[in-house]
PALUMSE-444609 format. One record per residue (C-alpha): residue number from 1; x, y, z; residue in three letters. Coordinates in Angstrom, 1 decimal. Example, Ala and Ser with C-alpha at 12.3 -4.5 7.8 and 13.67 -1.06 7.14 Angstrom:
<rs>
+-----+--------+--------+--------+-----+
:   i :      X :      Y :      Z :  aa :
+-----+--------+--------+--------+-----+
:   1 :   12.3 :   -4.5 :    7.8 : ALA :
:   2 :   13.7 :   -1.1 :    7.1 : SER :
+-----+--------+--------+--------+-----+
</rs>
This chain:
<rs>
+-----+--------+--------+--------+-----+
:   i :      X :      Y :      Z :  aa :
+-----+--------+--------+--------+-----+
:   1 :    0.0 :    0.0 :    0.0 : UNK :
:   2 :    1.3 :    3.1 :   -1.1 : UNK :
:   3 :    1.8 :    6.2 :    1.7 : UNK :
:   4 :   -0.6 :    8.3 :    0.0 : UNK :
:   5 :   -3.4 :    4.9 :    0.4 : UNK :
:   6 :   -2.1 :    4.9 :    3.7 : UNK :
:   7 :   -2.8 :    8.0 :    4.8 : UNK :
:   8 :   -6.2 :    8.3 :    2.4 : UNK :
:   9 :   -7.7 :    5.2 :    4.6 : UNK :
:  10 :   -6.7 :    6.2 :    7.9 : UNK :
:  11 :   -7.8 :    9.8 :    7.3 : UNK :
:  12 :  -11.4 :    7.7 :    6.1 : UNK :
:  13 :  -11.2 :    6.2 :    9.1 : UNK :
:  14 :  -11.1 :    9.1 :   11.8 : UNK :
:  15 :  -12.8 :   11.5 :    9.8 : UNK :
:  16 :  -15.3 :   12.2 :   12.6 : UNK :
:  17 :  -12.6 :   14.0 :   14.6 : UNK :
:  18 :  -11.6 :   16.9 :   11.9 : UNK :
:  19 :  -15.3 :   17.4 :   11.4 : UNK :
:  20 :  -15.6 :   18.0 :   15.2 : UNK :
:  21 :  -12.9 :   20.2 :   15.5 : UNK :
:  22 :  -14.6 :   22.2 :   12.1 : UNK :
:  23 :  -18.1 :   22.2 :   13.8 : UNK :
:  24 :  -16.3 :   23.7 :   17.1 : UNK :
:  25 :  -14.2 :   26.1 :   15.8 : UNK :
:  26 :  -16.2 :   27.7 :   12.8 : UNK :
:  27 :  -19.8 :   28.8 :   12.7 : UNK :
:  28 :  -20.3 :   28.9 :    9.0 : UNK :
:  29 :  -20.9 :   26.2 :    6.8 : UNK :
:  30 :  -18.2 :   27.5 :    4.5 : UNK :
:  31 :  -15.6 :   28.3 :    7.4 : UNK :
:  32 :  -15.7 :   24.6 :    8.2 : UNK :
:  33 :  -15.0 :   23.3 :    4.7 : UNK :
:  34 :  -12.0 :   26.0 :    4.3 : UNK :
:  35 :  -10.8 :   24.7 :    7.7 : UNK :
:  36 :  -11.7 :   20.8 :    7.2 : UNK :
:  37 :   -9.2 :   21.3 :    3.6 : UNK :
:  38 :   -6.7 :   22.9 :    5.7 : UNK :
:  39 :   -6.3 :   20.6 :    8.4 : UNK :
:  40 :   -6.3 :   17.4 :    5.7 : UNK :
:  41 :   -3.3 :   19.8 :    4.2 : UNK :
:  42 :   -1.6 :   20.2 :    7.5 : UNK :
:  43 :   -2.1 :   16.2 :    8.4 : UNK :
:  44 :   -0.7 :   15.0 :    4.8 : UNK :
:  45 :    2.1 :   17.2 :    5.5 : UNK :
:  46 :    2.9 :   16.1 :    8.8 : UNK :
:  47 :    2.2 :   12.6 :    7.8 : UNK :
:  48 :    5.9 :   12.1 :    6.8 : UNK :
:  49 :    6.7 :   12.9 :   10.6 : UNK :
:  50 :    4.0 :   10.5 :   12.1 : UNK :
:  51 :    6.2 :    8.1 :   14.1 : UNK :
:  52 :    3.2 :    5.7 :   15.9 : UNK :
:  53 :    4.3 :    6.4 :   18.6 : UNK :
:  54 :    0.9 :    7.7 :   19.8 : UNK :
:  55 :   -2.3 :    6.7 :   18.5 : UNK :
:  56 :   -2.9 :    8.0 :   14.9 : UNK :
:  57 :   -6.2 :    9.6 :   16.7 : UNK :
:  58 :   -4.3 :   11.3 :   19.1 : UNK :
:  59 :   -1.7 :   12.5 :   16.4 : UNK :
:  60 :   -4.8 :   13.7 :   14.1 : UNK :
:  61 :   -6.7 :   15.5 :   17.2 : UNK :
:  62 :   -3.4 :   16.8 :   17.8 : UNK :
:  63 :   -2.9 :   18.3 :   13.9 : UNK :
:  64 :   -6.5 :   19.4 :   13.5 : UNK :
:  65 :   -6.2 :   21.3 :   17.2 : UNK :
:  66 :   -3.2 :   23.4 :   16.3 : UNK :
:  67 :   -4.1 :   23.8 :   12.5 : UNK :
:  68 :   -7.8 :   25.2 :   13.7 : UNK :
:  69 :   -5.9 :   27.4 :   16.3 : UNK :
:  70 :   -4.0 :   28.8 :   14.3 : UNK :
:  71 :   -6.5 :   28.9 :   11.5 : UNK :
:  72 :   -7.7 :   32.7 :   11.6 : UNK :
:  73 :   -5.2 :   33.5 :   13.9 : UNK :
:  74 :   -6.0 :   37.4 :   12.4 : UNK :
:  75 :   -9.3 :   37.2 :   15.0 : UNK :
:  76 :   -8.7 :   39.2 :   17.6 : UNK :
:  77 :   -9.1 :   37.1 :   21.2 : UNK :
:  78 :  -11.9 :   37.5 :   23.3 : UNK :
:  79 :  -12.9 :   37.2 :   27.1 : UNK :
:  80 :  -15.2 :   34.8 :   28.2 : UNK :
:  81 :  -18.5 :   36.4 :   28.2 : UNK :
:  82 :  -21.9 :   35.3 :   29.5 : UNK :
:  83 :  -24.7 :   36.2 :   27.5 : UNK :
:  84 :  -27.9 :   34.7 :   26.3 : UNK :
:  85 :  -27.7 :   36.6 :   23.1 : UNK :
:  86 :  -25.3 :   33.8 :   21.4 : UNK :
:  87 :  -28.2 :   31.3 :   22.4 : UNK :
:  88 :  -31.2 :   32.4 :   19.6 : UNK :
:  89 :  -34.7 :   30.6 :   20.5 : UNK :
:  90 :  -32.8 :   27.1 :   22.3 : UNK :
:  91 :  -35.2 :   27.0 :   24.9 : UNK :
:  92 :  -39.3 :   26.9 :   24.0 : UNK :
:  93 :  -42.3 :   25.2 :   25.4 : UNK :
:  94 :  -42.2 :   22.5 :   22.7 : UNK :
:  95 :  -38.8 :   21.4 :   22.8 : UNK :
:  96 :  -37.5 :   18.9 :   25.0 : UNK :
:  97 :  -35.5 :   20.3 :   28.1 : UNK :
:  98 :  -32.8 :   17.8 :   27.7 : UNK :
:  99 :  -32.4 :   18.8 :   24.3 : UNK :
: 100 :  -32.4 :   22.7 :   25.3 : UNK :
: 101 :  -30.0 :   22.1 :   28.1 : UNK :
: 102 :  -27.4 :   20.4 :   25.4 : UNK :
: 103 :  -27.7 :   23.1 :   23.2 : UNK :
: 104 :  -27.4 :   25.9 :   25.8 : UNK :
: 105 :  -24.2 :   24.0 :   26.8 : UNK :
: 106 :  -23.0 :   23.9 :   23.6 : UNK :
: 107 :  -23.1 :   27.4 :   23.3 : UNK :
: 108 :  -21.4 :   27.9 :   26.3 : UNK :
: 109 :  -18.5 :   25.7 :   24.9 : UNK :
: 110 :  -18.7 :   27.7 :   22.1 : UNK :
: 111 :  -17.9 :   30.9 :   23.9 : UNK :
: 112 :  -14.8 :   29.1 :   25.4 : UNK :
: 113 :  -11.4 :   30.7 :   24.1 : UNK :
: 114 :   -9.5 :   27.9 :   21.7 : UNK :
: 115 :   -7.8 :   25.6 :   23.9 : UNK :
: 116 :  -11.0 :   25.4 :   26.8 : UNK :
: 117 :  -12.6 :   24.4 :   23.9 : UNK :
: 118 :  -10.2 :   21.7 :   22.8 : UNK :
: 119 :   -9.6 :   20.3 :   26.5 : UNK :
: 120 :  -13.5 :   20.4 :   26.7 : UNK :
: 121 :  -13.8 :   18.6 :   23.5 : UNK :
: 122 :  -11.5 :   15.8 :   24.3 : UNK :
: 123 :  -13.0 :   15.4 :   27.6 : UNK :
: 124 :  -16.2 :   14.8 :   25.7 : UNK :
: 125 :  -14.9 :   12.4 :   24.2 : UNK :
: 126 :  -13.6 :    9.8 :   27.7 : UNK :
: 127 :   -9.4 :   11.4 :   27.1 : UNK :
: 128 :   -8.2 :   11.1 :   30.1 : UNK :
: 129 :   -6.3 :   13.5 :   31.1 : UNK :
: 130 :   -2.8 :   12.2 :   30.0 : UNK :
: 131 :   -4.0 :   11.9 :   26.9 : UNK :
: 132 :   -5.5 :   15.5 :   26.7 : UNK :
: 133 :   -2.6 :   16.3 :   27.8 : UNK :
: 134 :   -0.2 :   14.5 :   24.8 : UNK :
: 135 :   -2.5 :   15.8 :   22.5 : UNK :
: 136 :   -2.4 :   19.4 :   23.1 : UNK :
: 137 :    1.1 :   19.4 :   24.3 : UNK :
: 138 :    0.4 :   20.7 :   28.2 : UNK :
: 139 :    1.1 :   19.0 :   31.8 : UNK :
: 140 :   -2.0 :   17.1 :   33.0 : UNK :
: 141 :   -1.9 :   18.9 :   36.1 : UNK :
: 142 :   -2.0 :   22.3 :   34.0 : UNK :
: 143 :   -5.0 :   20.1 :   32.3 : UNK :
: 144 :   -7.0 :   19.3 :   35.0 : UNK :
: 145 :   -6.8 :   23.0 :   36.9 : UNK :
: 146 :   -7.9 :   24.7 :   33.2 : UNK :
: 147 :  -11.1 :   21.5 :   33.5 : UNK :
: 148 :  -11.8 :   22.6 :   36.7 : UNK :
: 149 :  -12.1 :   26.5 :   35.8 : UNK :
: 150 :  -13.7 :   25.2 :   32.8 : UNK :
: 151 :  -16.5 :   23.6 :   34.7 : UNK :
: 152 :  -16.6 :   26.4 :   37.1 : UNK :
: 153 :  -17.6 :   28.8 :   33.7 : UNK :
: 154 :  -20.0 :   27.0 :   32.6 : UNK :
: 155 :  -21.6 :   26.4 :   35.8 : UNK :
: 156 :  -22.0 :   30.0 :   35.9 : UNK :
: 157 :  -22.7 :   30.2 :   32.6 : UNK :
: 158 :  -25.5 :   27.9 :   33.3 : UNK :
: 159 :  -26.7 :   29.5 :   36.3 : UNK :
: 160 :  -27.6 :   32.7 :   34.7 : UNK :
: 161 :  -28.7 :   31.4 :   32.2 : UNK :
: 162 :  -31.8 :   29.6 :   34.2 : UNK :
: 163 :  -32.1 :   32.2 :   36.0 : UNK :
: 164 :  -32.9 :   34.6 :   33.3 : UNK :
: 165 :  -35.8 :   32.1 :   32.6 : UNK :
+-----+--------+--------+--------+-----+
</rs>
């Protein structure tokens, strides 16, 4: 099998995790397919340097973390802000309060700065935190304080938000 099969197939494979990184980094349908091409470009590039050492899931979390980082890296950074503006019509008396909740949380997630949202992410997703911690290149102690402040925003978050209700 040639490298370029190789890499094709396992790209196939773990496709799941550029498309999350797209959907949590960029809000537009087109923002996501420029970002989805550039992080398959970054990952084929990189390929050459892929060792095994670590998972190739890992590595490609790893890649599409970075690349989507670093993506519009013109945007100018913002604080964390709570506000029910970003959260459009998520709650009404038809829809099902589970479903509400997880798209209220989303949105707090998606008020995160970068990394939060990658160490959130990968969370999600059963990393532990060694393995959060390989993949986007911090201690795991440095990983679990940021969860912990993490989980302490969107508590908050959370708690204005219901009661605003």
């Amino acid at each position: 099998m040639t490298v370029e099969k190789a890499f094709i197939q396992l790209l196939n494979e773990h496709q799941k995790i550029v498309h999350k990184v797209c959907n949590l980094y960029m809000d537009s349908h087109t923002d996501k397919e420029d970002l989805f091409q550039e992080i398959t470009l970054q990952a084929w590039k990189a390929y050459g340097n892929f060792r095994g050492e670590a998972k190739f899931s890992t590595w490609l979390y790893r890649v599409a973390l970075n690349t989507a980082i670093t993506f519009f890296r013109k945007e100018k950074k913002t604080a964390f802000i709570y506000s029910t503006d970003n959260i459009p019509d998520i709650i009404n008396n038809e829809q099902d309060p589970i479903e509400a909740q997880t798209k209220a949380m989303y949105a707090a997630i998606g008020d995160l700065s970068k990394i939060d949202k990658a160490i959130v992410m990968l969370y999600l997703e059963d990393y532990s935190y060694a393995e959060i911690s390989e993949t986007i290149g911090i201690t795991a102690n440095n990983i679990a304080v940021k969860m912990n402040r993490i989980k302490i925003k969107l508590k908050e978050f959370t708690q204005q938000y219901y009661s605003n209700l």
